[in-house]
C-alpha positions in Angstrom: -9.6 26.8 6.7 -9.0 25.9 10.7 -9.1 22.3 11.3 -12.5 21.4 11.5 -11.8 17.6 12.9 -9.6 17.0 16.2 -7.4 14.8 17.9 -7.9 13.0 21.0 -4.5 12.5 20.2 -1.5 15.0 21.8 0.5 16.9 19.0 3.5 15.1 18.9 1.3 11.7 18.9 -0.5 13.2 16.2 2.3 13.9 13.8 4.0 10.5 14.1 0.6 8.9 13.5 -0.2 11.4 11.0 2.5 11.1 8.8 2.9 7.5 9.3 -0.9 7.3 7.8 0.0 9.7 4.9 2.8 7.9 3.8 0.8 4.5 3.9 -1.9 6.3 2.0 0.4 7.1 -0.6 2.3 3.7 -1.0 -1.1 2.0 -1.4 -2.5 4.5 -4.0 0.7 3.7 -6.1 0.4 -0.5 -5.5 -3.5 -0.1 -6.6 -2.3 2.0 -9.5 0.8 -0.7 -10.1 -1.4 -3.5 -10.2 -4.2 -1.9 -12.1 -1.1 -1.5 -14.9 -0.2 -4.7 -15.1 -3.6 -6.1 -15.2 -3.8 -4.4 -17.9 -1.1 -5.0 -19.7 -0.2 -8.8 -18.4 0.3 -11.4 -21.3 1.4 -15.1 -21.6 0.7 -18.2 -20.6 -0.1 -17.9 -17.1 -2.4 -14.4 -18.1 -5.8 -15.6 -16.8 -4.6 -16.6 -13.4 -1.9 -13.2 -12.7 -4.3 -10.7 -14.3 -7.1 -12.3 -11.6 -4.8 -12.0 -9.2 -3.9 -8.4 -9.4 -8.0 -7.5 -9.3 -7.5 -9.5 -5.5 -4.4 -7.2 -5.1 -6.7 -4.1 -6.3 -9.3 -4.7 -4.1 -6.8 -5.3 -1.0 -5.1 -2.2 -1.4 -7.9 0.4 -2.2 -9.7 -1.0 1.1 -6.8 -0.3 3.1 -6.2 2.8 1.5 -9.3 3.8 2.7 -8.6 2.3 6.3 -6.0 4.4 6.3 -7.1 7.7 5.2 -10.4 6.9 7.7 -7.9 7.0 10.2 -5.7 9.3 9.3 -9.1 11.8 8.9 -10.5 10.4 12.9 -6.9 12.0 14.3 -7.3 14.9 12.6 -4.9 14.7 9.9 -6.3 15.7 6.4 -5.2 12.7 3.7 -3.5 13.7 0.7 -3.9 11.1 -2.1 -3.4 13.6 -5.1 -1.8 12.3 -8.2 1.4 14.7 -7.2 2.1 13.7 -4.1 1.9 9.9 -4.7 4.4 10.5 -7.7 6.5 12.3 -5.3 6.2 10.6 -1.9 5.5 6.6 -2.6 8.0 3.7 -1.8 6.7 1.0 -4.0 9.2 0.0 -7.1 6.9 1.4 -10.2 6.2 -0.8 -12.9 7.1 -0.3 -16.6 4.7 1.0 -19.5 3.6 -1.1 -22.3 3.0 -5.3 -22.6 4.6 -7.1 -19.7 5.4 -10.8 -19.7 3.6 -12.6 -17.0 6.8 -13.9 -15.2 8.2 -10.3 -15.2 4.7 -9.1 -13.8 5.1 -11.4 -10.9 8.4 -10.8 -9.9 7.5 -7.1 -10.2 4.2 -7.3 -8.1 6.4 -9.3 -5.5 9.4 -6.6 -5.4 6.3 -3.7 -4.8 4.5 -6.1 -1.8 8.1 -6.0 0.1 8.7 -2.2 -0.8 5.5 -1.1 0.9 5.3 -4.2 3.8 9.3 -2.9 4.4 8.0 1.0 4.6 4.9 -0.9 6.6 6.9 -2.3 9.2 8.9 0.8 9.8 5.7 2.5 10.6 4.7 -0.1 13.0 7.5 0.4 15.0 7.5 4.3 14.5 3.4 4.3 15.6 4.3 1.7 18.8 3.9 4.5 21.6 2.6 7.1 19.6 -1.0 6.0 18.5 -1.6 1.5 19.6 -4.2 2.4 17.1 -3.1 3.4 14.1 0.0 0.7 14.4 -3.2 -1.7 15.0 -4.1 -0.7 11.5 -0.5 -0.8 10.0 0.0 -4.4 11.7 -3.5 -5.5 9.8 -2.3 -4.1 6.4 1.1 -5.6 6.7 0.0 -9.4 7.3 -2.2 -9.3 4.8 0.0 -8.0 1.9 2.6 -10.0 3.3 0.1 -13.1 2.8 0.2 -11.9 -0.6 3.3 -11.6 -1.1 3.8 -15.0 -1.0 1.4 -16.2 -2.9 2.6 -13.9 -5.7 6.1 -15.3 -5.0 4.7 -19.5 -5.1 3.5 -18.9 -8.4 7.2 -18.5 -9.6 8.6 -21.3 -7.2 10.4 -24.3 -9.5 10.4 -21.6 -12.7 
């Protein structure tokens, strides 16, 4: 198919910003996935309070999945969030199958939030002259999972 959506964007622009968006795309599909596992599969004495937690973290990431694909879509670059390619291309850390103590969930969650903020902040700098826009976008997602980051990291402070 030609590509029915264009760029106000020049190539080169486009491809930094395009690929910047893809990659984001993918790392935020895996951390909604991530958390969606350990919600599942969180147990112990703090399990009310982590497994609301990771429905916040859920939430927070599919919306700026979204935000990203959007823009990724408004350049002209078609989003690929296939089960395939986020196995292949994501950053995030991964998270283990079966029951998972709460304290190991945590430290888990918080080891994924600075594996995508890191790959985050890369693309912040990478998108600075290319597209103000999308790094706009990418300076957004970045405060706000680093917010959560935190968070996720004060509930094992004094442990």
């Amino acid at each position: 198919m030609s590509t029915p959506i264009t760029s106000t964007l020049d190539p080169e622009q486009q491809r930094v910003a395009g690929e910047a968006l893809q990659a984001t795309v993918v790392d935020l599909i895996d951390l909604t996935l991530i958390a969606k596992q350990a919600h599942w599969n969180v147990v112990g004495r703090n399990f009310r309070s982590v497994h609301l937690a990771l429905d916040e973290l859920v939430v927070v990431a599919r919306d700026f999945t979204d935000d990203a694909a959007e823009r990724a879509t408004a350049i002209g670059v078609s989003p690929d969030g296939r089960a395939q390619t986020v196995a292949k291309e994501s950053g995030a850390v991964g998270f283990g199958a079966g029951w998972q103590q709460d304290t190991h969930v945590i430290e888990s969650i918080v080891g994924n939030l600075a594996a995508v903020v890191t790959r985050l902040r890369e693309r912040i700098e990478a998108t600075e002259k290319a597209d103000p826009v999308t790094q706009d976008l990418f300076i957004e997602i970045a405060a706000r999972l680093e917010q959560l980051h935190w968070m996720w990291q004060a509930q094992l402070a004094g442990v």
